[in-house]
C-alpha positions as CSV (number, residue, x, y, z in Angstrom):
1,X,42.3,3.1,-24.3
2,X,40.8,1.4,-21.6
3,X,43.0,0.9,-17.8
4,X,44.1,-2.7,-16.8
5,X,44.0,-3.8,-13.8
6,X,46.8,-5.3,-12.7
7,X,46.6,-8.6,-13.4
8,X,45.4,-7.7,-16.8
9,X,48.9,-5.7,-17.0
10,X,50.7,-8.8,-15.8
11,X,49.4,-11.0,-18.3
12,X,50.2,-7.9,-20.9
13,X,54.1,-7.9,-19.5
14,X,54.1,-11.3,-20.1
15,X,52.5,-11.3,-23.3
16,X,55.0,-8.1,-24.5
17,X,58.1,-10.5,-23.6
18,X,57.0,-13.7,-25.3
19,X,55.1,-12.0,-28.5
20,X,53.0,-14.3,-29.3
21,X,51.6,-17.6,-27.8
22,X,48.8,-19.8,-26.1
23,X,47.6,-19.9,-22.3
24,X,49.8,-22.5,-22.0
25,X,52.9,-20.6,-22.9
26,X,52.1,-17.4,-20.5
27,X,51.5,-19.6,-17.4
28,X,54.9,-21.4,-18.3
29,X,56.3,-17.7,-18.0
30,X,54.7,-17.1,-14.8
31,X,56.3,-16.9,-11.4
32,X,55.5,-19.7,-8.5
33,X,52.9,-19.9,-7.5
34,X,51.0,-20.4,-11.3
35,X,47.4,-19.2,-11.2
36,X,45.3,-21.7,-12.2
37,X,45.3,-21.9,-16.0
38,X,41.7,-20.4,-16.4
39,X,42.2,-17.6,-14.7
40,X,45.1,-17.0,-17.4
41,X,42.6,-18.1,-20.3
42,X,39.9,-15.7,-18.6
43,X,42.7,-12.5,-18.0
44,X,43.5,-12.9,-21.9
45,X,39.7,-13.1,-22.7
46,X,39.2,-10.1,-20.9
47,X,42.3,-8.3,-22.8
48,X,40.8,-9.8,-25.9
49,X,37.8,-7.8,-25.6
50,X,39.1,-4.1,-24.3
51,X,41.1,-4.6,-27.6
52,X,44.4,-5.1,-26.0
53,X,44.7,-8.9,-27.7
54,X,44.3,-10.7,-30.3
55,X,44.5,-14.3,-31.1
56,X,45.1,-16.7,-34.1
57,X,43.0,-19.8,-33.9
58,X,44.7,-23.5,-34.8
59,X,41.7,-25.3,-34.1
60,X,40.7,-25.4,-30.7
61,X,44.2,-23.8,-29.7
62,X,44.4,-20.3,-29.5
63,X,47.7,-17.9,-29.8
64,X,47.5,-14.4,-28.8
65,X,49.2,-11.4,-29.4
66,X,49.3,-7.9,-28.3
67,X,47.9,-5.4,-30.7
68,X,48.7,-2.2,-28.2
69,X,52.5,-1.8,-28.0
70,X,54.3,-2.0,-24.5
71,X,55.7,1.3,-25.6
72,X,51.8,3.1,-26.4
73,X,50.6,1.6,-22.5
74,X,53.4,3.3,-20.9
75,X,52.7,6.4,-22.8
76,X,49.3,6.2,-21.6
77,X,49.9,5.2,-18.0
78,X,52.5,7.9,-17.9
79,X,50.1,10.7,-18.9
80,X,47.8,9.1,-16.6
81,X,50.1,9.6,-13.5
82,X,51.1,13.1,-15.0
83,X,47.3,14.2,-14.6
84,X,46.2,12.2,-11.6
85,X,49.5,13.4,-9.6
86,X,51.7,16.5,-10.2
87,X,48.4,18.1,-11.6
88,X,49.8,18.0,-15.3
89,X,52.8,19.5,-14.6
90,X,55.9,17.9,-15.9
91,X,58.1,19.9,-13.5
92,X,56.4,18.7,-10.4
93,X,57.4,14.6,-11.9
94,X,60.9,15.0,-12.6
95,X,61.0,16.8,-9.5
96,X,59.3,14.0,-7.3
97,X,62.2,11.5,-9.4
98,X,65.0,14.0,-8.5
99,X,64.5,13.8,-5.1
100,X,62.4,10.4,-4.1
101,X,63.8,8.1,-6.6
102,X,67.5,8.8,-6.0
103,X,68.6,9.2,-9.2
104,X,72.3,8.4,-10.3
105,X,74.5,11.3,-10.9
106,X,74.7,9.7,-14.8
107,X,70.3,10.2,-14.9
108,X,70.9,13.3,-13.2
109,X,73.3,14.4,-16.3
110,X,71.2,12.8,-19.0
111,X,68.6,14.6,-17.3
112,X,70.3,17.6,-18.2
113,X,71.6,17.0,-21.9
114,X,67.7,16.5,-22.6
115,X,66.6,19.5,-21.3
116,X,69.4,21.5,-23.1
């Protein structure tokens, strides 16, 4: 699976919320200011191709969809990060959360029942 960059990962978000649906639909889900609609319509193109996307035609509109789950990018990204940062090692992570990220004493205890 190929990386996004991220506006290719902001049109995925988007696309992940709504489902399914045209250009049109994603820039009505964007945040002021909209990008111009074809750099939308290229981003989705672009998603299309790295096999991210997938569209249904209805004429000369198109609806796209994701075909990667929001869940299997994460998954990815995460192992990414794991290897790229704390050198594979799953320790050094939830370390680096413990202690940078603040966690709640509730994460900190559902930290815990997980590991037990």
């Amino acid at each position: 699976m190929q990386k996004l960059t991220k506006a290719e990962e902001e049109v995925m978000h988007l696309l992940w919320e709504i489902g399914r649906g045209t250009v049109s639909d994603l820039l009505d889900k964007c945040p002021d200011p909209k990008p111009p609609h074809s750099t939308i319509s290229s981003v989705v193109r672009i998603l299309e191709k790295k096999g991210f996307v997938d569209h249904k035609a209805y004429g000369k509109t198109h609806e796209y969809f994701p075909i990667i789950t929001k869940e299997a990018y994460g998954s990815r990204s995460l192992g990414d990060v794991l290897r790229n940062y704390f050198d594979g090692s799953v320790t050094r992570l939830v370390s680096h959360l413990t202690e940078e990220e603040k966690l709640s004493a509730e994460e900190l205890e559902a930290l815990r029942r997980l590991l037990d």
